[in-house]
N, C-alpha and C positions, 0 to 999 in steps of 0.2 A: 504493500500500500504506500501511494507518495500523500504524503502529510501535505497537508494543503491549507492555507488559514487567510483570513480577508478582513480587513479593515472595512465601513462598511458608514461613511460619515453621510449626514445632510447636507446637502450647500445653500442651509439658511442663513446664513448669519459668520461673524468674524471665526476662524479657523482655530478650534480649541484646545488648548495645550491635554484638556483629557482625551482627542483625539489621537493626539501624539503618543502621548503614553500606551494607549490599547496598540496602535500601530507598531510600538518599539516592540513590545511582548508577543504579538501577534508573527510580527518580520525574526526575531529572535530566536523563535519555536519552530518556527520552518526553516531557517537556516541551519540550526542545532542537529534538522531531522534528516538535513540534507531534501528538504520539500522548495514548494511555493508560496509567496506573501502574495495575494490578491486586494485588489485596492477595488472596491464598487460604490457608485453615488447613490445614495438614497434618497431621490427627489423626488417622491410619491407626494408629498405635501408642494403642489405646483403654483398655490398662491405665496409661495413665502421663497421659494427656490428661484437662484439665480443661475446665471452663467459665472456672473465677476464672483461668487462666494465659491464656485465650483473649483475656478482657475488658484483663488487663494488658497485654496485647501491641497491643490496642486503642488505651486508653488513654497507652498510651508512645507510641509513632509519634504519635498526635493532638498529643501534649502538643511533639513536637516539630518540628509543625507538617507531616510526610512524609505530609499526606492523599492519596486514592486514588480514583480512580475508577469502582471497582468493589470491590463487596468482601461480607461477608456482614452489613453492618449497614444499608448502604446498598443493596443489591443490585446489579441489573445483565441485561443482556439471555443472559448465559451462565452463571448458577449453576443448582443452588446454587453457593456456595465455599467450603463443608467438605466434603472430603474424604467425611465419615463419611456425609454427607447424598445422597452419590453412589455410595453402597457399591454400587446394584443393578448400575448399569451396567461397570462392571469386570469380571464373570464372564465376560459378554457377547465380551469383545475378549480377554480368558486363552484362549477356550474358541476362539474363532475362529483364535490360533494354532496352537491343537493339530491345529485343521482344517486348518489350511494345512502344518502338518507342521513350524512353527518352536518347539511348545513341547511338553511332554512331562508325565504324572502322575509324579512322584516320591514313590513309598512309602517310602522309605528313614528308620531312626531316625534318632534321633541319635547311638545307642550306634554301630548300622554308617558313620554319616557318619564319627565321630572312627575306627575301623577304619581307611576306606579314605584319609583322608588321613593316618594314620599309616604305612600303606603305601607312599603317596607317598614320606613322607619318608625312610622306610628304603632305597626303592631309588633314593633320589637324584633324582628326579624333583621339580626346580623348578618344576612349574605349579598352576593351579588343577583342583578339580576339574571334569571334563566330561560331556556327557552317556553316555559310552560309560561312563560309570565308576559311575554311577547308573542308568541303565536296567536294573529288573529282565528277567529271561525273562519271555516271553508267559504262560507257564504260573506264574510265581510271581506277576505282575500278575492276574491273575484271582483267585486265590488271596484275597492280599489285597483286593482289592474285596469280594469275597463274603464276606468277616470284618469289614466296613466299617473296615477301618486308615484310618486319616489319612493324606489326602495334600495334595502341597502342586503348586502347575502352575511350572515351569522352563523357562526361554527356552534355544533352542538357539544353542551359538556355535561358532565354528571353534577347531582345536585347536590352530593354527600360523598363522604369516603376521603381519602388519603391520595396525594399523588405523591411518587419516591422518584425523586431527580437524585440523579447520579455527576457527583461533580469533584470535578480531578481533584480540589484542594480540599474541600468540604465532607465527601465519601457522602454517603446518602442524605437527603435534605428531604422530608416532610414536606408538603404543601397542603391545605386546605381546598378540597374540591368548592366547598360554597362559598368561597371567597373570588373563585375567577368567574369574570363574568362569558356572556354567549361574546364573543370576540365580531364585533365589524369586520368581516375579511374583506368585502369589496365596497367599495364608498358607492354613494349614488353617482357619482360621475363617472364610476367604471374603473378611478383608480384604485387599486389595493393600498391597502392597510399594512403598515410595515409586518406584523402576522405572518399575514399569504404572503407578500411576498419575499421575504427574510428566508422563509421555508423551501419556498419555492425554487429561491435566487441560488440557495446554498444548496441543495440537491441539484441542482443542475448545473454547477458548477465545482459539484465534487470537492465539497469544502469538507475536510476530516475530521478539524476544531474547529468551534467556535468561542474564542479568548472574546470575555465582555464585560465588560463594567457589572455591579452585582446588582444595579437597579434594575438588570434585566430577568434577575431570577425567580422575582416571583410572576414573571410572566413565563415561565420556561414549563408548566404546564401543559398552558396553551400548545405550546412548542412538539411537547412531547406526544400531546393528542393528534394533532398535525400529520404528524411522523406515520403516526400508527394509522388513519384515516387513509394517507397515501399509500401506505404499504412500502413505505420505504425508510431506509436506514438512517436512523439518526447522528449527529454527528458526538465527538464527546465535547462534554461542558467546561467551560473553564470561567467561574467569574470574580474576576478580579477586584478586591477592594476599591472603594474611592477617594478619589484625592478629598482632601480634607482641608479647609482655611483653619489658621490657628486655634480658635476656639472650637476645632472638631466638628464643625458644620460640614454640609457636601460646598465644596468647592465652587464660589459663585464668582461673578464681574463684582457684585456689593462689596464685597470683600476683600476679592483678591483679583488681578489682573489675568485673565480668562486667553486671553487670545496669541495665538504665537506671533502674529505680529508684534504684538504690543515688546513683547521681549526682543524681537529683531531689531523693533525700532531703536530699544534702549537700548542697543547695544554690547544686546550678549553674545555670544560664541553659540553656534549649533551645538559644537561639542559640548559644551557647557550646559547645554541643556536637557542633551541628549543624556549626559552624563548623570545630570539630576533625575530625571523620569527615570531612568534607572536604578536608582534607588528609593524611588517610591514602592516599600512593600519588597523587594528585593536586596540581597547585598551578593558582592563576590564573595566566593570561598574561603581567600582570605582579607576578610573584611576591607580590602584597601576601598577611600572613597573616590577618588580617581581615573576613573577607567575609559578606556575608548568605547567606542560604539561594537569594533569588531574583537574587542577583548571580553566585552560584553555578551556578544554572541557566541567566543568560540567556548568560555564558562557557564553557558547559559542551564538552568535546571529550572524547570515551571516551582518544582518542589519545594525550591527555597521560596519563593513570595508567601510573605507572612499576611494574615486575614487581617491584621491589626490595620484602623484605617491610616494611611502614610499625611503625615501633615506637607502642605506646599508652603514651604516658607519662605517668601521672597530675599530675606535677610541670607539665610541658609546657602540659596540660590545664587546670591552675589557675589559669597565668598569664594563658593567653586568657581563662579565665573573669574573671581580675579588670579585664582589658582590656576587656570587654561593659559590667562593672556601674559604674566610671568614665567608659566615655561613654553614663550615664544622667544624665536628669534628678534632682534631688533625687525630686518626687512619681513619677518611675518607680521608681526605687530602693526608695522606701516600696511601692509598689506592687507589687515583688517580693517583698519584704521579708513582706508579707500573706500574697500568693497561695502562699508557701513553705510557712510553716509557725506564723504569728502570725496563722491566722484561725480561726473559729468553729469549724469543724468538726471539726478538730484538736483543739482549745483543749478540745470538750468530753469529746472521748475522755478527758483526763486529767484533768480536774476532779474526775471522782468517787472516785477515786484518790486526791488530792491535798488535799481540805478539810477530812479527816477528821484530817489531818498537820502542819497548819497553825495558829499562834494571830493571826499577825498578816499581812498581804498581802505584807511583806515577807521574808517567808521562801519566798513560790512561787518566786522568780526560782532561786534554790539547788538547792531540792528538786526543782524540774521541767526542770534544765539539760539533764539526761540527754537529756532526751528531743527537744533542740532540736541539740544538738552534733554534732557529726561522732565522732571517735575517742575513749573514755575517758583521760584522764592518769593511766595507771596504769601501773607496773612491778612486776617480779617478786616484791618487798617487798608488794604490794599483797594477795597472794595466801596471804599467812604464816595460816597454821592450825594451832593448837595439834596436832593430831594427826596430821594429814597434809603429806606433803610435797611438793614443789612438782611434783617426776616421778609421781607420784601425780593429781596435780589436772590436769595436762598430758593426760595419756590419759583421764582422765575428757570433759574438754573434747571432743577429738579425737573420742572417741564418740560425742556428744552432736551435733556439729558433721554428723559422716555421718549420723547419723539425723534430724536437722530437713535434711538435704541432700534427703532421699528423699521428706520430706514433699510430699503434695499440695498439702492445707488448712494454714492457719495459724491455729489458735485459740487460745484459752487452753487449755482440758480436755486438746486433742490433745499440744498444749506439755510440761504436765504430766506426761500418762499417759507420754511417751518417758522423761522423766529419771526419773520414780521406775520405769520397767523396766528403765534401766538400773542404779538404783541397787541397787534389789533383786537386780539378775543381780550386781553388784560386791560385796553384802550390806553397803554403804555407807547409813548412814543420809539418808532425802530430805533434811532440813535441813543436811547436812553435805555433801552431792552439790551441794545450790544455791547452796552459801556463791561459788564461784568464778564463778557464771555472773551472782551477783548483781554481784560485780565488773566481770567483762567488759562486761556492759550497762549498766549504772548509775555503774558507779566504784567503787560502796561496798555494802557488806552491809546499808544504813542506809535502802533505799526500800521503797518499797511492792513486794508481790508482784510479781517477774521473771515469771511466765508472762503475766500483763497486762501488764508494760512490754514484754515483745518483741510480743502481740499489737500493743500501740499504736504500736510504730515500726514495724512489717510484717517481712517475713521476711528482705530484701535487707541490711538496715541491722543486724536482730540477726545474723546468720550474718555479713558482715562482722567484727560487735565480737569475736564468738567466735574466729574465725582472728587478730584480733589479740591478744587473749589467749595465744591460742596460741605466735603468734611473740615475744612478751613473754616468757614463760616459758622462751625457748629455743628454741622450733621443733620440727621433728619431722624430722630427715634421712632420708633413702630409706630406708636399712636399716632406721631404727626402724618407718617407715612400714608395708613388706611384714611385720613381728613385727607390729604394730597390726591392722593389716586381719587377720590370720590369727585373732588373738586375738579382733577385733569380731567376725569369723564364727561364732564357735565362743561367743559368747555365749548364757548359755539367756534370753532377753527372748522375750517374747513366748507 
């Protein structure tokens, strides 16, 4: 048997260091086994999926060196490997369920879904919903058809009893049959549900592991029932602990810096990074902290990753980084030093920006620091506005911060058009909306137009400065948070 394992990301959104981590372990076990790392996009979610998150997601893993054996740039003997490029064949195996009597049409709203598990919970009843609880009558099913209602196709599970997943670090794991619910496998628009096609995707592309984050375990069930409905061989389970923010939460943006850019931008070493993820939940044999990527590999044992969850400590993370760029050469060091953020291609994003600001060569190093720096040296003083006040400029921020969260694109116009709809919904003048974001980005209300400096540092590194801003001013605690979000909802933008 050739070992075979796939990394298997979204390209919704900024490209996520816990991405890399699955990838490192995933790439590690197949090299180990003498197999294949398969790389596929999961863009079944086609209102939030992009092209530009696809090529990031690309780009990052390249950039830290987790290439792939297959995948949708390089192909391969079993793509395509997007999802969205395989939409035909999924009907196909939904529909072959229904045949075999393991999945079911579910007409049901959503007004009656929140109904019937509201029911639930009034009569006490701890489980999920099942199929006896959504199966209309024969006679109300026709009905709906012949009105063309939307429907969606639901996997059949058991109501009771024990499900025993088999899992490499874990050894048999319990599950709760009346906790999983009847699983969406095909959406009403005909795309699958990552479910069907996760099952689907990895049977037909002969994946032997499946290495996954452990949020996926109590969906593994599902998984398992799947397996046995198609008649076909499961893969083995591996799920790996989660990265963890200091205080032992799951690993968020809130918290901790999420996105492998965001690290690229500041200027860490792939190595250095790679080297950390490696040690999340793992160490070498002998304990050195140090290690290459392929030193990594060639020591690699799944056996050693401890269940304990690994903390991601930026502090941690810096130190090895400055551990990498010390055992460089001088001319390596310059060499990174380039490829960072002192080369051309950079260089001329800002120029045009930058000449127009300038009398003499010596003033670019000042004016264009912004854009080279990691965090602005800025505190709450920094913020002082003759008319507004600093809980004032905090929620503006806040807003601003969820709405470039949501964005797809990152442009100048799009930049723009969010902060003067929000300013207009606040009836806060633009120039007096942008004074604080000039801050947070730049340092100062003194550079050139913020909607082109956050296009030219990208979206990873401006959303960043803005949460620091944020916590600068004070932060925002839970309670203020759920008043914020209720108040962001209820804004007329747009």
């Amino acid at each position: 048997m050739t070992v075979r394992t796939r990394v298997a990301p979204s390209p919704t959104g900024d490209p996520h260091v816990g991405t890399a981590y699955i990838a490192l372990f995933n790439r590690c076990f197949a090299q180990q086994h003498g197999g294949q790392f398969i790389l596929r996009i999961e863009d079944t979610d086609q209102s939030r999926s992009t092209d530009q998150s696809e090529q990031m997601i690309l780009d990052s893993l390249k950039w830290l060196g987790l290439t792939w054996d297959e995948g949708p740039d390089v192909g391969g003997p079993h793509g395509p490997y997007r999802q969205s490029e395989r939409k035909g064949m999924y009907r196909q195996y939904a529909e072959e369920l229904i045949e075999k009597g393991h999945a079911f049409k579910c007409y049901r709203t959503s007004e009656e879904l929140d109904a019937l598990r509201a029911g639930l919970k009034e009569s006490g009843e701890n489980r999920a919903l099942k199929p006896q609880d959504l199966e209309l009558s024969a006679d109300d099913q026709v009905k709906r058809e012949a009105e063309g209602v939307p429907y969606v196709i639901r996997m059949r599970v058991p109501v009771d009893g024990r499900c025993e997943i088999q899992d490499m670090l874990r050894g048999t794991v319990e599950l709760d049959w009346a906790l999983v619910d009847a699983q969406i496998l095909l959406k009403s628009d005909g795309m699958p549900t990552y479910h069907l096609a996760n099952i689907v995707d990895d049977h037909l592309m002969e994946i032997t592991h499946v290495i996954r984050g452990e949020e996926w375990l109590n969906s593994a069930p599902k998984h398992k029932l799947l397996y046995e409905y198609f008649g076909w061989d499961m893969p083995a389970l591996c799920h790996m602990p989660l990265l963890r923010n200091p205080d032992k939460s799951k690993l968020s943006k809130r918290k901790n810096p999420t996105s492998i850019l965001f690290y690229q931008r500041m200027g860490y070493l792939p190595e250095a990074l790679v080297n950390y993820l490696g040690r999340m939940g793992w160490s070498m044999p002998d304990e050195s902290e140090k290690f290459s990527l392929l030193q990594m590999q060639d020591a690699f044992d799944i056996q050693r990753v401890s269940l304990g969850g690994p903390v991601f400590d930026v502090e941690k993370l810096s130190w090895l980084n400055g551990q990498w760029l010390r055992d460089q050469s001088d001319e390596q060091f310059l060499d990174s030093l380039l490829g960072w953020a002192y080369n051309r291609d950079y260089a001329m994003k800002i120029i045009p920006h930058l000449r127009q600001r300038v009398e003499t060569l010596s003033e670019v190093a000042d004016k264009a620091a912004f854009c080279f720096n990691g965090m602005p040296a800025i505190n709450e003083a920094s913020f002082g506005h003759k008319q507004y006040g600093t809980d004032d400029i905090k929620v503006w921020l806040q807003y601003l911060l969820w709405t470039y969260e949501a964005r797809n694109d990152w442009n100048r116009d799009g930049l723009f058009a969010d902060a003067k709809a929000i300013a207009d919904a606040l009836e806060v003048k633009i120039k007096d909306f942008l004074f604080p974001v000039f801050i947070a980005i730049a340092g100062t209300s003194a550079s050139f137009s913020v909607v082109d400096s956050m296009e030219i540092i990208g979206s990873d590194i401006s959303r960043a400065r803005i949460r620091h801003a944020i916590e600068v001013l004070g932060g925002v605690s839970k309670k203020q948070m759920k008043k914020l979000e209720k108040a962001y909802r209820d804004l007329p933008v747009g």
